[in-house]
C-alpha positions in Angstrom: 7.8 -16.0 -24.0 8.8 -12.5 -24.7 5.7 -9.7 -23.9 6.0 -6.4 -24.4 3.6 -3.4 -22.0 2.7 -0.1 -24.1 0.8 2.4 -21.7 -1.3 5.0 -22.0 -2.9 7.4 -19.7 -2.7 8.1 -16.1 -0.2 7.4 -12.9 -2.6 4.1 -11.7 -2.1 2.8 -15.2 1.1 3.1 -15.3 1.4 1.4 -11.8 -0.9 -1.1 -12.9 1.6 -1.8 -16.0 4.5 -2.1 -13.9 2.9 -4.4 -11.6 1.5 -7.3 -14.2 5.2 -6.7 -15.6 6.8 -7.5 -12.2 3.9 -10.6 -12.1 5.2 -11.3 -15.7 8.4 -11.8 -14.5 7.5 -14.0 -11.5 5.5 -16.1 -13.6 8.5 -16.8 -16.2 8.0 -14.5 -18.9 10.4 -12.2 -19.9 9.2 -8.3 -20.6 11.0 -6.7 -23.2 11.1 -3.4 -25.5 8.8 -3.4 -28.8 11.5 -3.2 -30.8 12.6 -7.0 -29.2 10.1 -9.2 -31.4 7.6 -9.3 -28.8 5.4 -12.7 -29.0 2.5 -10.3 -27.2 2.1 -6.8 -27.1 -0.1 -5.9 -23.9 -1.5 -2.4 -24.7 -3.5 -0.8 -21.5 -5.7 1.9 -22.7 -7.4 5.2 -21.6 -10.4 6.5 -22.5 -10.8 9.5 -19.8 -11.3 12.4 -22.6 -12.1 11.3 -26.3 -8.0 12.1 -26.9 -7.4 8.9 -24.5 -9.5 7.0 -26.6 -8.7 8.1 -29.9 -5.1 7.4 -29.1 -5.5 4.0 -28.0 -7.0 2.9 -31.3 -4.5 4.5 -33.2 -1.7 2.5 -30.9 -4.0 -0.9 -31.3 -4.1 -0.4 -34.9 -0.4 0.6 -35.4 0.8 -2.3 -32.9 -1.2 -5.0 -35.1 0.6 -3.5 -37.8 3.8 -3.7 -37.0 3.5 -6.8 -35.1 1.5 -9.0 -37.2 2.9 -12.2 -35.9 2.3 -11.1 -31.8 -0.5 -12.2 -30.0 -2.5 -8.5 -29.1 -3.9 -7.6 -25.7 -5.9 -5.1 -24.8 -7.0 -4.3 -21.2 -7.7 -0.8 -19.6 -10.3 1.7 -19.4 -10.8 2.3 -23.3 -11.0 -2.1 -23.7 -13.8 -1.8 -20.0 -15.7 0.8 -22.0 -16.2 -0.3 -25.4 -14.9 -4.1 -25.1 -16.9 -4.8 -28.7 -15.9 -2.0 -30.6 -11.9 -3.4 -29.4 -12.8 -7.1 -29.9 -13.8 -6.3 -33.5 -10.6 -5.3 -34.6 -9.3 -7.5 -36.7 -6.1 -8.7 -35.3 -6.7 -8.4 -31.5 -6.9 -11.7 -29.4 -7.4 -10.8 -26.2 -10.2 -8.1 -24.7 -9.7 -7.5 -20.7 -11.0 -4.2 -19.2 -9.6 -2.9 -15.4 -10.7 -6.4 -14.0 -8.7 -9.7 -14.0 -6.0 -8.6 -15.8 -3.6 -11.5 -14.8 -6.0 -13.5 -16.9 -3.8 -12.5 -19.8 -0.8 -14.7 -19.1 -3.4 -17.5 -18.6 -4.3 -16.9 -21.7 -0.9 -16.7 -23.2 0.0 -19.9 -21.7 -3.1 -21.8 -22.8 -2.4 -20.6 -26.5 1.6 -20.8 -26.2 2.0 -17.6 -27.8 -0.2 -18.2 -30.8 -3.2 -16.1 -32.6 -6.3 -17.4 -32.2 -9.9 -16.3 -32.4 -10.7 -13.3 -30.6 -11.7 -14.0 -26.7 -13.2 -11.2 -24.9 -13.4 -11.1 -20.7 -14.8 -7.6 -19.8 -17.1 -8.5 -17.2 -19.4 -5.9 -15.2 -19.0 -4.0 -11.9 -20.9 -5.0 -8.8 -21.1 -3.2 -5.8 -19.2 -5.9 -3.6 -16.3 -6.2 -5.7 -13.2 -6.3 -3.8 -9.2 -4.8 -4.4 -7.9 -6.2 -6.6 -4.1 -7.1 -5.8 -0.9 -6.7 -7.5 2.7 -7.6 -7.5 4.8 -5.3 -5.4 6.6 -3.3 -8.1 10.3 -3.2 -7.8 12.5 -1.8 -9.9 16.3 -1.4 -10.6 15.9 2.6 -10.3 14.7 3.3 -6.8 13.7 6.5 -6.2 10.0 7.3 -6.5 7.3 4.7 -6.3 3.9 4.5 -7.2 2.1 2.4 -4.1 -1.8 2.6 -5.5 -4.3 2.4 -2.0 -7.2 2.0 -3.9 -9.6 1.6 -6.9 -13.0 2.9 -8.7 -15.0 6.2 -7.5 -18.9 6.9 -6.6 -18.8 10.3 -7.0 -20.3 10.5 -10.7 -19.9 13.9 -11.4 -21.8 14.7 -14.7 -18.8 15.0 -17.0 -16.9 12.0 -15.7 -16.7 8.1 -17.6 -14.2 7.3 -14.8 -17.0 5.7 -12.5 -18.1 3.2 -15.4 -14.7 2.7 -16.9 -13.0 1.9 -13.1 -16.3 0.8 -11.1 -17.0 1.4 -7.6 -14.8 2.7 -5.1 -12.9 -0.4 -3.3 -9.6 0.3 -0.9 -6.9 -2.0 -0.7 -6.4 -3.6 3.2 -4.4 -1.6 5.3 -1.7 -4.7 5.7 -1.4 -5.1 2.4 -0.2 -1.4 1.9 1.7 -1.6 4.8 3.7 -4.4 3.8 4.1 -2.7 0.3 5.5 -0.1 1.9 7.8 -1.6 3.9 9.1 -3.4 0.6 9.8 -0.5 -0.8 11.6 1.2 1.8 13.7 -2.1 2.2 14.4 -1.6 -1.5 15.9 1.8 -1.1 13.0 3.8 -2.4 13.2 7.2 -1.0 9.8 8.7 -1.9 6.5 6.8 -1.8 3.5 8.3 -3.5 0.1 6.9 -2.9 -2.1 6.5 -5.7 -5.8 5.6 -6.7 -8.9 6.8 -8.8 -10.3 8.5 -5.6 -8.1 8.3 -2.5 -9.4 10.6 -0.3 -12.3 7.5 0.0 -9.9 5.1 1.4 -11.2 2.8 3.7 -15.0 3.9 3.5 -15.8 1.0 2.2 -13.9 -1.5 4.8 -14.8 -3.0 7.6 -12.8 -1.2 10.3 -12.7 2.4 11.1 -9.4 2.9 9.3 -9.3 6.2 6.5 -7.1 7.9 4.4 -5.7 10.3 7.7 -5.4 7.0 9.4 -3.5 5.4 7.0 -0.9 8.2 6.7 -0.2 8.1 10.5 0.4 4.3 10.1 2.8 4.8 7.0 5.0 8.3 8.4 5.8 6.1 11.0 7.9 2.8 8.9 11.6 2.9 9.7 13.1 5.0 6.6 10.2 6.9 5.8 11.9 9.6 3.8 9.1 11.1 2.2 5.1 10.3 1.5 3.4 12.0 -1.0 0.1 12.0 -1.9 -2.2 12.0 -5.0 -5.0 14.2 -6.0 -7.6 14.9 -3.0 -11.2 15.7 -3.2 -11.9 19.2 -1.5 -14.3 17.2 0.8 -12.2 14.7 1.4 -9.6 17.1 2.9 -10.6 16.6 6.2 -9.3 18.4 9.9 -8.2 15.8 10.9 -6.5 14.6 7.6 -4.6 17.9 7.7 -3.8 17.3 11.3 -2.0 14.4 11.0 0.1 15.7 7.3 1.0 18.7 9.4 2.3 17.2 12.2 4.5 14.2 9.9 7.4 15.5 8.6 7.7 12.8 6.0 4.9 13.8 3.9 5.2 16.5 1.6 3.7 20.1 1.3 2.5 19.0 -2.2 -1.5 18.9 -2.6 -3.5 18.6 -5.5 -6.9 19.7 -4.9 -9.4 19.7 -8.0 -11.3 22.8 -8.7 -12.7 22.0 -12.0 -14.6 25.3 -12.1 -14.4 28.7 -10.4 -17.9 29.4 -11.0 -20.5 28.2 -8.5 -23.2 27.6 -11.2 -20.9 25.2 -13.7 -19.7 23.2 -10.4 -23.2 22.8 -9.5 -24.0 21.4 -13.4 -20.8 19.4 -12.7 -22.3 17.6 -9.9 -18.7 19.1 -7.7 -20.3 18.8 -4.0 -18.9 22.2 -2.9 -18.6 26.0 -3.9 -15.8 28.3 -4.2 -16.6 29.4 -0.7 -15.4 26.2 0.7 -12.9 25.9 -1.4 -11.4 29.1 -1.0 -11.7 28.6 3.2 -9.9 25.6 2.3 -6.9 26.7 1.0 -6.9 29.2 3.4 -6.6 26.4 6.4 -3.9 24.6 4.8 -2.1 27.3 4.6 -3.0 28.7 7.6 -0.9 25.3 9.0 1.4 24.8 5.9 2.4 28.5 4.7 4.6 26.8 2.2 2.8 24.0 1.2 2.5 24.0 -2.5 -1.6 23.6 -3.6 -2.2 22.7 -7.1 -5.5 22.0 -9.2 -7.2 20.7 -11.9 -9.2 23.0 -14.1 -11.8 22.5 -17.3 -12.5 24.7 -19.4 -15.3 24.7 -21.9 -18.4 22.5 -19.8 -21.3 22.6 -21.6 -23.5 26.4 -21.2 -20.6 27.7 -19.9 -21.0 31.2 -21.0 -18.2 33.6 -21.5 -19.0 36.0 -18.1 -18.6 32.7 -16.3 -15.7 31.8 -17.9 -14.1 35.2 -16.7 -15.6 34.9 -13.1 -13.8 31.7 -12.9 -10.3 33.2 -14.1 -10.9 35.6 -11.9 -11.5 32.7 -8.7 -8.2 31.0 -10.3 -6.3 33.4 -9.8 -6.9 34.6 -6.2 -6.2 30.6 -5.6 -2.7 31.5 -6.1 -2.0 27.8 -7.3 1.6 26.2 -7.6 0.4 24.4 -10.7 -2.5 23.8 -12.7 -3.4 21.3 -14.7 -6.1 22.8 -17.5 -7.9 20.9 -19.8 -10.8 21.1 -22.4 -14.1 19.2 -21.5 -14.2 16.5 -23.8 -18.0 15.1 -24.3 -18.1 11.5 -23.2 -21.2 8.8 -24.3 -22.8 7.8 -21.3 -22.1 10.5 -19.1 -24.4 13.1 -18.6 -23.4 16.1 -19.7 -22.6 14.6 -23.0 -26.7 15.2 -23.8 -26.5 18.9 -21.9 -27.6 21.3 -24.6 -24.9 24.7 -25.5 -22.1 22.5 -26.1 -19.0 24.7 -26.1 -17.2 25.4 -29.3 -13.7 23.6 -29.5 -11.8 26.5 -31.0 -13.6 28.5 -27.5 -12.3 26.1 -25.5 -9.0 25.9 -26.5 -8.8 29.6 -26.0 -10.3 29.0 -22.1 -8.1 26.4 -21.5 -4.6 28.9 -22.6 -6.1 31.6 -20.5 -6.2 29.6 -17.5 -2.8 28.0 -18.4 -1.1 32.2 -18.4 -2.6 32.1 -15.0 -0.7 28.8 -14.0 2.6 30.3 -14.9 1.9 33.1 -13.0 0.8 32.0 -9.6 3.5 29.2 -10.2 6.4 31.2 -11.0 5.3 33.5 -8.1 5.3 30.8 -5.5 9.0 29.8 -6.3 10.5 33.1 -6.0 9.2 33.0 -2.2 12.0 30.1 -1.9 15.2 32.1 -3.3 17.6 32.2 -0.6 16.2 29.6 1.6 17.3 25.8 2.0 15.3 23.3 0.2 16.3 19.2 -0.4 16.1 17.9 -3.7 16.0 14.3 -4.5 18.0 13.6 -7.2 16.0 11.6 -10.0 18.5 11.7 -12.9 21.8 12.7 -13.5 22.5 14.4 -17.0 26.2 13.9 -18.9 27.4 17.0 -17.6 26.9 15.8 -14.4 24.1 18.0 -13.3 21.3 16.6 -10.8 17.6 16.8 -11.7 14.8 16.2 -9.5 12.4 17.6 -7.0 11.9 19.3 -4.0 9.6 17.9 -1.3 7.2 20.8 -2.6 7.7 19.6 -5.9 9.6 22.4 -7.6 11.7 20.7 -10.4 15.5 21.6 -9.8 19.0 21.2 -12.1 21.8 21.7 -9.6 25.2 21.6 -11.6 28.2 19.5 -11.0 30.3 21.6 -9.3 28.1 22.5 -6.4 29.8 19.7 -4.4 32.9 17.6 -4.7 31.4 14.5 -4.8 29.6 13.5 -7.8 25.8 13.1 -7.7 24.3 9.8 -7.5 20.7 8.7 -8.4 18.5 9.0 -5.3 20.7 10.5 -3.2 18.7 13.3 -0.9 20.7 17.1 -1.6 20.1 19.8 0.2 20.8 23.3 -2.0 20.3 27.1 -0.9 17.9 28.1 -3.9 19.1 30.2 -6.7 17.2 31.8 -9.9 19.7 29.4 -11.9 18.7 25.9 -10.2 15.1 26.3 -11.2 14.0 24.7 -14.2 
């Protein structure tokens, strides 16, 4: 039986796509491209801004379209979230949310392929839920893998339909990631990035006295540990001792991405962000303080309800003296159910579009000004793709994004080959 996987959203879907193809596989199904006459079109959803979800009903609705005669599953955070409003569109037949997703090839066996009436399996979140586990994902392309730690978040900040869409926090054994790990490396992969909703809460809810610092030390030490890079952090959650044992592996990259959300200490507050810009700022200042070239980037909102237009400039203002190697800004989008969806002063769009371009010119900026500190000096680029003219794109263990031509060596560049280069203006991209 031919199935087909259309994503949408974030890194851990994507991971989680790749995975229940790889179990696809093992189980005797063969993935293909939409365009190869699927006989079921798995779709996994987002629904993390009102964009997320409105795009996954527009792909549901085009997929039925297209592919009348395919059996139509839909799983993911958008299906976890509104799991009636999916199961009443006619020409869906399965419903799953971001829980027992190998049900759907149970499913497709017991029906052999064949439409039937809608079934629906979104079930609710408990509080003792454990990891769920997926294939090891491996790929004919080694270079870069996605190895997700855990799952789900507590934190519930005010603006956030994560927590209810992903459930609580729940971290994958230590073994378990371990032996992942080890697979990969064995594969040839020569950059591992850990993943999760929230994975600076790794191992808080285990039962041994293993966390996300402890972890790392256990994984910087596998034999052909080329690089370990890491997902978003909490600011709290960026621990002494977590930066003790990053600074001291040479594995792991200088690449963190710490969300600020806000630059003003009243809208963090609204937010329900457990920290100010103090901390923040003194944090930043103690990575660097041990990693002076450690890229940091952020994520930034612009917009939050009451958010006034002085605030809105004191937190440019906070940006900026963050002197970010990337920033990821955004628009608050009002979700049902969370609670700043009811705050009153809801922020124009047409105001937060403008926000969210100012704090972008920032971005460039402090971006653009944190390369140049790198012309001249040796950096190592792994080599993700290699363009007809022979040129080599990828990144550096900071994450700058590199084209090195052809005729910088005699040898021609390979896929996932690790290249060391003496910067110039021309290799940046």
């Amino acid at each position: 039986m031919k199935v087909c996987f259309l994503t949408l959203g974030c890194k851990v879907n994507q991971t989680e796509s790749e995975a229940l193809a790889q179990y696809a596989v093992e189980e005797g199904f063969r993935v293909v491209k939409e365009d190869e006459n699927p006989d079921a079109v798995i779709i996994n959803t987002c629904t993390v801004t009102a964009t997320g979800s409105s795009k996954s009903r527009k792909l549901i609705h085009r997929i039925i379209k297209e592919h009348p005669g395919s059996v139509i599953a839909v799983m993911g955070c958008y299906s976890q979230i509104n799991p009636n409003e999916v199961a009443e569109i006619e020409g869906v037949d399965l419903v799953v949310g971001t829980q027992d997703r190998k049900l759907i090839f149970d499913y497709l066996r017991m029906t052999g392929g064949k439409k039937k009436e809608t079934f629906s399996h979104v079930k609710s979140f408990n509080r003792d839920m454990k990891y769920e586990e997926l294939p090891v994902i491996v790929r004919e392309s080694r270079i870069r893998a996605m190895l997700k730690i855990q799952d789900g978040c507590n934190q519930f900040c005010s603006y956030c339909i994560v927590p209810y869409a992903r459930g609580p926090s729940r971290s994958r054994e230590p073994k378990n990631v371990i032996n992942e790990a080890k697979a990969l490396l064995a594969s040839g992969y020569k950059e591992i990035v850990l993943t999760g909703i929230h994975i600076g809460a790794y191992g808080q809810d285990l039962q041994t006295d293993i966390n996300l610092a402890g972890l790392i030390a256990e994984l910087v030490q596998l034999d052909g540990m080329n690089r370990l890079r890491l997902g978003s952090i909490e600011p709290l959650e960026f621990t002494d001792e977590l930066l003790e044992v990053i600074s001291s592996a040479e594995a792991v990259c200088p690449h963190f991405h710490i969300p600020l959300q806000s630059g003003c200490n009243r809208i963090l507050s609204a937010m329900k962000r457990p920290y100010t810009t103090d901390y923040y700022a003194q944090l930043l200042q103690k990575i660097r303080e041990r990693l002076p070239e450690a890229a940091l980037a952020s994520d930034i909102m612009a917009g939050f309800p009451g958010e006034t237009e002085e605030e809105h400039q004191e937190s440019l203002r906070f940006i900026e003296s963050c002197k970010f190697a990337g920033i990821h800004a955004f628009p608050y989008s009002r979700r049902p159910g969370t609670i700043a969806a009811e705050m009153p002063n809801q922020v124009a769009n047409k105001t937060k579009a403008k926000r969210v371009r100012e704090i972008i010119e920032i971005g460039q900026k402090t971006k653009q000004k944190y390369i140049q500190q790198f012309i001249g000096k040796e950096l190592e680029l792994l080599v993700e793709k290699v363009t007809e003219d022979g040129a080599a794109h990828g990144h550096t263990k900071n994450y700058i994004e590199l084209k090195l031509p052809a005729n910088l060596r005699t040898e021609p560049f390979q896929p996932g080959q690790l290249v060391k280069c003496i910067l110039r203006e021309e290799y940046i991209t």
